[in-house]
C-alpha positions in Angstrom: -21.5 -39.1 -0.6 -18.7 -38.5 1.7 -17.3 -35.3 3.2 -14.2 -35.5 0.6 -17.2 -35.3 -2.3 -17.9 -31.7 -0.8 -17.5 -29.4 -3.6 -16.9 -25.7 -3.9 -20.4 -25.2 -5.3 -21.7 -26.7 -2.2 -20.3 -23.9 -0.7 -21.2 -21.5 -2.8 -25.0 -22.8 -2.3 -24.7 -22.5 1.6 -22.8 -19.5 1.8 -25.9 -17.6 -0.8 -28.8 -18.8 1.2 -27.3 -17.5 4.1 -26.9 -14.4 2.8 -29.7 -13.9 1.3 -31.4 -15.5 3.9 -34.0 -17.4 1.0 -33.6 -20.4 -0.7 -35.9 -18.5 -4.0 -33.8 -15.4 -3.5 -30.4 -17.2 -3.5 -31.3 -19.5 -6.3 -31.8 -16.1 -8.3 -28.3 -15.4 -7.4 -26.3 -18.5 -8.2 -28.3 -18.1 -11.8 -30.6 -21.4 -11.2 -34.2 -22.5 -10.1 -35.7 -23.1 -6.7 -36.1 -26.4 -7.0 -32.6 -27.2 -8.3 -31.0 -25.4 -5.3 -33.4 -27.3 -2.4 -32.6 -30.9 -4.6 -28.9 -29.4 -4.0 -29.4 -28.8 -1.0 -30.9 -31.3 0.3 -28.4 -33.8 -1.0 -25.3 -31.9 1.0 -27.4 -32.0 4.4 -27.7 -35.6 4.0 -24.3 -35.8 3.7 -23.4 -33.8 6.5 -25.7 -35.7 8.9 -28.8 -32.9 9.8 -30.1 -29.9 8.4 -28.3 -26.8 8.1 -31.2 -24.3 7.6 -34.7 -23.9 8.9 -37.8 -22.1 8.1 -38.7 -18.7 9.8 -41.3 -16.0 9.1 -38.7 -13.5 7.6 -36.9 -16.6 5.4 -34.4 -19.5 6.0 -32.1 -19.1 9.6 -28.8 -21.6 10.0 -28.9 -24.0 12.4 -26.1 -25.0 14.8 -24.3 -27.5 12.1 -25.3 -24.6 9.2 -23.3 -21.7 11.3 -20.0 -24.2 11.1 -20.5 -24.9 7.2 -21.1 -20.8 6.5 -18.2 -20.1 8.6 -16.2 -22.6 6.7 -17.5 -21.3 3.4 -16.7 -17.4 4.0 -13.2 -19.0 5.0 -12.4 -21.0 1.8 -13.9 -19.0 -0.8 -11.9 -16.0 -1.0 -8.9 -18.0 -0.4 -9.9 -20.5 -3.6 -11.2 -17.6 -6.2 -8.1 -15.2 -4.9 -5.7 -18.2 -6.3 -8.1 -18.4 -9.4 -7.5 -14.6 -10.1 -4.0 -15.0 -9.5 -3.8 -17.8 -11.9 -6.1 -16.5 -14.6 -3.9 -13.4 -14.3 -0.3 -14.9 -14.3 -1.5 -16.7 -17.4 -2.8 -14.0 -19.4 0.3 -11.4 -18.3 3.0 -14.4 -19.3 6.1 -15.5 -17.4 8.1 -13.2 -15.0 11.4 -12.1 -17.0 14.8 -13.8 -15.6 16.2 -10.4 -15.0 14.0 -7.8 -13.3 15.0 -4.2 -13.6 13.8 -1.9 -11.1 13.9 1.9 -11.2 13.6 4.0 -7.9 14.4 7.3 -6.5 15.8 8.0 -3.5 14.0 6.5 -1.0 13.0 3.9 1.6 11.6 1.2 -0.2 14.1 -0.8 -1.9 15.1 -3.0 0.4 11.7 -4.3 0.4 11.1 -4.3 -3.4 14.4 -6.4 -3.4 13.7 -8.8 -0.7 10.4 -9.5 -2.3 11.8 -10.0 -5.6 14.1 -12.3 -4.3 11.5 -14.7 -2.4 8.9 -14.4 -4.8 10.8 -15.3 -7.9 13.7 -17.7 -6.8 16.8 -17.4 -9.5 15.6 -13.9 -10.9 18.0 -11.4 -11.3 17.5 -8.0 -10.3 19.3 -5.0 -11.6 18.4 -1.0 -10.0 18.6 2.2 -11.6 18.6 5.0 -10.0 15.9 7.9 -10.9 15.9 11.3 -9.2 13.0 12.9 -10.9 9.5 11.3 -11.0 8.6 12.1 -14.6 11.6 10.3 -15.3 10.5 6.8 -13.6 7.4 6.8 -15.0 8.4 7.1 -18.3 10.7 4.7 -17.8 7.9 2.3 -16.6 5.8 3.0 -19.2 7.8 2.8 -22.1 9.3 -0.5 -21.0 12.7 0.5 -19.9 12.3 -0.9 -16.0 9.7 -3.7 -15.1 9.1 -1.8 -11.4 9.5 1.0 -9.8 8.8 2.8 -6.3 8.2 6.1 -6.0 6.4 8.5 -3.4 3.4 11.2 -4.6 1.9 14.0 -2.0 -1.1 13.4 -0.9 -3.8 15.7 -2.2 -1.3 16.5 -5.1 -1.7 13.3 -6.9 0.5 12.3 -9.9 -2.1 11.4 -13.1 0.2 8.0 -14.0 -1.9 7.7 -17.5 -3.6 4.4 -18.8 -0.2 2.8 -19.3 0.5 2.4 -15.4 -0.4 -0.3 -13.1 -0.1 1.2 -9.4 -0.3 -0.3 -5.8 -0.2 1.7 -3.2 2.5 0.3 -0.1 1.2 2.5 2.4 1.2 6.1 3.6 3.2 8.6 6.0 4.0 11.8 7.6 6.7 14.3 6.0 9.2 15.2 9.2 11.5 18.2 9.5 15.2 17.5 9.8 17.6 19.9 11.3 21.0 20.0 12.6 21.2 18.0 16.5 22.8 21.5 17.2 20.2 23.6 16.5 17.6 24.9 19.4 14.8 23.6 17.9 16.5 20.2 17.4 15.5 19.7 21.7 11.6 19.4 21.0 10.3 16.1 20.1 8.0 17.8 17.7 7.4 21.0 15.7 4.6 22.9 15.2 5.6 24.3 11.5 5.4 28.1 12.0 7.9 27.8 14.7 10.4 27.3 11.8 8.9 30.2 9.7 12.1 32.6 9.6 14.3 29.4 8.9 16.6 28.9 5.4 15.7 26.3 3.9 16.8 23.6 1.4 14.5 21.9 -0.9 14.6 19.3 -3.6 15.6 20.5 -7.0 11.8 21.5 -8.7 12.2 18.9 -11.5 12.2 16.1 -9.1 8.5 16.2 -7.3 6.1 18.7 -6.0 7.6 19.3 -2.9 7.8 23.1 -3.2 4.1 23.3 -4.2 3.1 21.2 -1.1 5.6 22.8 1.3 4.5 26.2 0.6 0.8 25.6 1.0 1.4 23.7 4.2 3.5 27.1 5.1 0.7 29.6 3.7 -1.9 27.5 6.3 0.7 28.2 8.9 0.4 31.6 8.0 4.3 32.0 6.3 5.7 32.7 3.4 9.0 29.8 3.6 12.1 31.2 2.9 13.8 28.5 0.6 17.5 29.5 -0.5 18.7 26.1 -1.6 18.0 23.5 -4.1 19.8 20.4 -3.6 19.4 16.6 -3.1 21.4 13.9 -2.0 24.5 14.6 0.3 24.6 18.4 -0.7 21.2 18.8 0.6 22.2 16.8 4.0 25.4 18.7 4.7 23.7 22.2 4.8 21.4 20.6 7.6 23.9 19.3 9.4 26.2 22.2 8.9 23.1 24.3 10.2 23.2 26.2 7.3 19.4 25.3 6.7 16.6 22.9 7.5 15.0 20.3 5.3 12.3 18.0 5.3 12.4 14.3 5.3 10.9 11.0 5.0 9.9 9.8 8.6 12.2 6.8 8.7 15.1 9.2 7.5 18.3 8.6 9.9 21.8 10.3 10.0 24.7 11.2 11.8 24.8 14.4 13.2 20.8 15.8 12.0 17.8 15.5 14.2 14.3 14.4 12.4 11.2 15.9 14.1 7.8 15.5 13.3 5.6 18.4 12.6 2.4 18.8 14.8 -0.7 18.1 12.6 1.2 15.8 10.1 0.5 19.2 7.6 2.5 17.1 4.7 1.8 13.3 3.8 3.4 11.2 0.6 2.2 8.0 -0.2 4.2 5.3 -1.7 3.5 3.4 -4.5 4.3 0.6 -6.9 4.6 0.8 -10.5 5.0 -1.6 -13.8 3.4 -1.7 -16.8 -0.2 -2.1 -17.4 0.2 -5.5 -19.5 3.5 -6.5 -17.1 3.2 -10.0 -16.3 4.6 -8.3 -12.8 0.8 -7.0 -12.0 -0.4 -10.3 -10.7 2.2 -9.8 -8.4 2.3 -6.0 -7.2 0.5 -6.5 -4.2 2.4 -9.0 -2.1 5.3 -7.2 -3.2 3.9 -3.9 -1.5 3.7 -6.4 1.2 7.3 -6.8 1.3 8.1 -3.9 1.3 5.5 -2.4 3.9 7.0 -4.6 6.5 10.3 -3.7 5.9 9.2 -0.5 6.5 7.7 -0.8 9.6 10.7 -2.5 11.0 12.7 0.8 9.6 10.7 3.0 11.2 10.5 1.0 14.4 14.3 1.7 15.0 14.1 5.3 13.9 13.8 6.7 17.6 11.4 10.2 16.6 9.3 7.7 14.4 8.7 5.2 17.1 7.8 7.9 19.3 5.0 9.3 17.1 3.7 6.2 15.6 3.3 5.0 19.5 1.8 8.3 20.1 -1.0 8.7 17.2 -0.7 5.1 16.1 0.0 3.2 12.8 -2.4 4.2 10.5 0.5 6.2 8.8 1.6 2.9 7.3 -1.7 1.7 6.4 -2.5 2.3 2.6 -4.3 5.1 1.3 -6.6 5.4 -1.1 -5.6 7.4 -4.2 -7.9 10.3 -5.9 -6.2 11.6 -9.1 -8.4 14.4 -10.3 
């Protein structure tokens, strides 16, 4: 036998008696006999010129030579039945659709989405439609209308997506404050949220997300009752900050002329963003490397948003790590 004649469940064999540290124990685990995994066994370290395991009183221990197969082993294996799942999933889920329509609110994560489309599935086109309201996108999702779509939840306020959604979550991040460069406040590089207790303020419209409910926890712990006078989104919202008519929150990467972002001290408010398609999409195979995409495009956004920057060098990155999501 040569080394090319080195099959995977050669590797499988090695990388089980190592971890179980028994030849009879890791027999019991690949689902055959003693004997059969030694014969097995034998037969690859003749191959590989020497033995690759050697008796102890507490079991089997790898020699020199064994410690190089098991590391090659824990290295190929995940790689080879990752691209088996991937393939067993593709297959069952059926082709990716020529035209890809993605549904997503107002948000960061687009670009991303799109760039990932666009390098993962060469030719495909992509058409976006814009959703403000998160009841809205989901339905969309679920009743076929878009293949994907990004949206943001609150963390500790968890959306309850039903059976028909496939999520993956892209990662996680502070809520900031933004308010007009002109206002006093605007000079700190971060707030602590009861200094902006007898502030106006302007919200998103209460059909779109739970921002209110979150806000005005997050202000009851700071021991306030928040004065919200306005509920707009879009441009209307932004030109009452920057009018200093009021003062808003913000996604972290948020940048614009003329309004200063802040962060507020304790990260009090966090939203997670997620993925969404179907849960028989033949886009689910897919969903993670397309969080991918999208993560680093988001990291390079919030590298170049100055406030950001400042506080992700500060308390590091973990806010773009994902998060894991309890729905209750």
């Amino acid at each position: 036998m040569t080394a090319m004649e080195i099959e995977l469940r050669h590797l499988r064999l090695v990388k089980a008696v190592a971890d179980e540290g028994s030849i009879t124990r890791a027999a019991a685990t690949l689902g055959s006999t003693q004997p059969a995994v030694t014969r097995l066994l034998r037969r690859l370290e003749n191959t590989l010129g020497g033995p690759l395991f050697v008796r102890s009183r507490d079991g089997v221990e790898p020699t020199s030579l064994g410690k190089l197969v098991i590391a090659r082993a824990q290295a190929v294996l995940p790689v080879v039945d990752s691209l088996r799942s991937d393939v067993e999933a593709s297959a069952l889920a059926g082709p990716v659709p020529d035209r890809i329509r993605v549904g997503a609110e107002n948000g960061p994560s687009m670009v991303g989405l799109l760039r990932g489309i666009r390098n993962l599935f060469t030719g495909t086109d992509v058409v976006t439609e814009s959703e403000s309201g998160l009841a809205g996108l989901i339905e969309l999702v679920s009743g076929g209308h878009v293949h994907l779509a990004a949206i943001h939840e609150f963390i500790g306020h968890e959306i309850n997506l039903g059976r028909d959604i496939a999520a993956q979550t892209i990662g996680a991040e502070p809520i900031f404050v933004m308010l007009s460069e002109q206002h006093p406040l605007a000079a700190q590089e971060e707030l602590d949220l009861a200094d902006l207790a007898d502030q106006s303020w302007v919200l998103t419209p209460l059909d779109i997300d739970r921002e209110y409910d979150v806000f005005a926890e997050a202000c009851g712990r700071a021991g306030f009752s928040p004065s919200v006078d306005h509920y707009l989104s879009g441009v209307h919202n932004l030109e009452l900050v920057r009018s200093g008519e009021a003062v808003s929150l913000c996604y972290a990467v948020s940048r614009f002329r003329g309004v200063a972002t802040r962060p507020i001290s304790g990260s009090p408010m966090q939203i997670r963003h997620l993925l969404l398609t179907e849960q028989h999409s033949p886009l689910v195979p897919h969903l993670e490397k397309l969080a991918r995409y999208v993560l680093d495009n988001y990291a390079e956004t919030a590298a170049e948003q100055p406030s950001y920057a400042a506080w992700l060098e500060k308390y590091g990155l973990q806010a773009l790590e994902p998060a894991p999501r309890t729905v209750t």
